[in-house]
C-alpha positions as CSV (number, residue, x, y, z in Angstrom):
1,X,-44.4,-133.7,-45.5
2,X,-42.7,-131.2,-47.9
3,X,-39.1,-129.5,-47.1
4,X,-41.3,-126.4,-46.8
5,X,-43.9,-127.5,-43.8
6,X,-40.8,-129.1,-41.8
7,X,-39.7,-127.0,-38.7
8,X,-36.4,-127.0,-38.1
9,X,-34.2,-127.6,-34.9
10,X,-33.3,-123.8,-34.2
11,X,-37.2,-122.7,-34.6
12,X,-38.1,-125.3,-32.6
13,X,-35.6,-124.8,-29.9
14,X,-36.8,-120.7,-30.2
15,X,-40.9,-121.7,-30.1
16,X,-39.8,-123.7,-26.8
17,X,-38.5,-120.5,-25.2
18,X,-40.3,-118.5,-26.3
19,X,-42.9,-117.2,-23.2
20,X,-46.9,-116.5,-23.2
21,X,-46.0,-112.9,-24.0
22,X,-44.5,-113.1,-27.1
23,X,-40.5,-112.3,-26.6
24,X,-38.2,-114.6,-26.4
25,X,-35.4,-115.9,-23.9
26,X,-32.8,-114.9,-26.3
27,X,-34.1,-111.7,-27.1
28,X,-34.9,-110.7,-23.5
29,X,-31.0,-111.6,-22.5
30,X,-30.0,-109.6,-25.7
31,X,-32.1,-106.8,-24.6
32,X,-30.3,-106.8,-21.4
33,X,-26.6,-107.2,-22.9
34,X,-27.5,-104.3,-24.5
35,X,-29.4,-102.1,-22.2
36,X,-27.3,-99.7,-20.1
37,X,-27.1,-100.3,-16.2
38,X,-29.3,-97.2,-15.5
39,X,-32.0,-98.2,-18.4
40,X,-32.4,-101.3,-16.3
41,X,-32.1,-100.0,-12.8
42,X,-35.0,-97.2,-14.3
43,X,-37.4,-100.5,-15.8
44,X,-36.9,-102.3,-12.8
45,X,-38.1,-99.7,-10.4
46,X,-40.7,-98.7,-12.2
47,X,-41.8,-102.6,-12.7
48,X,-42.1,-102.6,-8.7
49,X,-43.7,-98.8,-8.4
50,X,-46.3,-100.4,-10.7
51,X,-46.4,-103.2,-8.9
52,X,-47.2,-101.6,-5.7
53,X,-50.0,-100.1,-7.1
54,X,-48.4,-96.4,-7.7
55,X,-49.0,-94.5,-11.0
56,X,-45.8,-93.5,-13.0
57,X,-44.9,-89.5,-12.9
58,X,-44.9,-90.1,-16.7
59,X,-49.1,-90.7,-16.1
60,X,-49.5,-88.3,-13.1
61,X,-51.2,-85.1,-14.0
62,X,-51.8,-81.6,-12.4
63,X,-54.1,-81.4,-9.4
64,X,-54.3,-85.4,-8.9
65,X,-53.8,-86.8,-6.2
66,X,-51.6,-89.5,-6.7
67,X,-49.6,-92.2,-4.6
68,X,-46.3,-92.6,-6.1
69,X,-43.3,-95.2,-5.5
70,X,-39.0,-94.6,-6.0
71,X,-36.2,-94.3,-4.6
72,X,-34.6,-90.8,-3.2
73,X,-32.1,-89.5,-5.7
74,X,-30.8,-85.9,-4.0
75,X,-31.6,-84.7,-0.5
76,X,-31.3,-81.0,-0.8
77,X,-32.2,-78.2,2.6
78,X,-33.3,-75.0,0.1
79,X,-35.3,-72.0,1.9
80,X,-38.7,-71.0,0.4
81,X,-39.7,-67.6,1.6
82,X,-37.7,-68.3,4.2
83,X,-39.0,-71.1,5.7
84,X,-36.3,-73.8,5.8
85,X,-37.8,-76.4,3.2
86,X,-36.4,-80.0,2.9
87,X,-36.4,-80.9,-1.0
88,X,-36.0,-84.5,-2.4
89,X,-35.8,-85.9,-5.6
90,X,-37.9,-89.2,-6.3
91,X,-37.2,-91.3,-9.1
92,X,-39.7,-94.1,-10.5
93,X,-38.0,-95.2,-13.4
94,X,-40.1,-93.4,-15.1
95,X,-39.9,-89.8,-14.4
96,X,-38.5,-87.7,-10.9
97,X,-40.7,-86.1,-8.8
98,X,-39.4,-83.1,-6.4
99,X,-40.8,-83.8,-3.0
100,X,-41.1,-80.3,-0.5
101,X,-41.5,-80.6,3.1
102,X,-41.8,-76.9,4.2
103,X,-40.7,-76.1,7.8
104,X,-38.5,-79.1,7.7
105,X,-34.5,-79.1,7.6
106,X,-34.1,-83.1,8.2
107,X,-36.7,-86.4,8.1
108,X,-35.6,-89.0,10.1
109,X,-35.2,-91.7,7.4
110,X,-35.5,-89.9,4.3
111,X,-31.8,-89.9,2.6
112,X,-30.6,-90.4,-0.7
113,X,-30.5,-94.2,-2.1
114,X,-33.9,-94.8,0.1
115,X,-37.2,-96.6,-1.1
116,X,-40.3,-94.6,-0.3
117,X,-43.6,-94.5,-1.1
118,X,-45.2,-90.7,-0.8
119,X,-49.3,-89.6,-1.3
120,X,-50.1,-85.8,-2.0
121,X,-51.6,-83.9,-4.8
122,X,-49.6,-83.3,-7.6
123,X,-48.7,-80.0,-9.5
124,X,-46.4,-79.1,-11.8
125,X,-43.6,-75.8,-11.4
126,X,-41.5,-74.6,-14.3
127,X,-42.4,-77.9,-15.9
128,X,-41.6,-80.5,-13.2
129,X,-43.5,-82.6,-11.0
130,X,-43.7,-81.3,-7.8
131,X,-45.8,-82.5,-4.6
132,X,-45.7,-80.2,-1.0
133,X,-46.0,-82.0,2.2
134,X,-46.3,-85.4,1.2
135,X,-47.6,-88.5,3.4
136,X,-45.0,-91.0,3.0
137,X,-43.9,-94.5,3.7
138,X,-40.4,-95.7,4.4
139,X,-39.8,-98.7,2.1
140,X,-37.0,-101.6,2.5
């Protein structure tokens, strides 16, 4: 066997971490040495929104109705036409979506830091994701 076609003891240590899908144990731990808290809190939750079977914000378009997984970042009571209007803002990891629950000044439950899953159609206002009335789920 030539010097060339010998493996040596640091590539074979790395082939033996390294994982079906191609990265690396060392370069997944440097990733996350490197990643900011809030870059991994974001790819976590959207790992488990996707895992739940919910479609990003980032994929969602206008007029779709969409089922859609996060956790509750503000809790906000804002009047629309006045009509008391409880507002909430849902982040996936991936994107927020503003949640509107008209005629509604508290939801038993809903508060900031809270998992939730919500279902509704989708539209977009001034360039945000926005869904009225949603069907939702309280999530541990």
């Amino acid at each position: 066997m030539t010097e060339h076609a010998r493996t040596s003891p640091a590539a074979q240590s790395a082939q033996a971490v390294q994982p079906a899908g191609g990265r690396s144990v060392f370069r997944r731990a440097l990733d996350r040495l490197t990643t900011t808290s809030e870059e991994l809190e974001a790819r976590d939750l959207l790992e488990e929104s996707i895992d739940r079977g919910s479609t990003p914000v980032m994929r969602c378009t206008s007029g779709e109705r969409v089922s859609v997984s996060g956790t509750i970042r503000a809790l906000t009571l804002r009047p629309v036409g006045g009509v008391p209007a409880l507002e909430a803002e849902l982040f996936d990891g991936s994107g927020t979506l503003t949640l509107i629950w008209l005629g509604r000044r508290r939801i038993p439950g809903i508060d900031p830091g809270r998992s939730l899953s919500v279902h509704g159609r989708l539209t977009r206002q001034n360039g945000r994701a926005v869904m009225f009335n949603p069907a939702y789920e309280l999530r541990t």
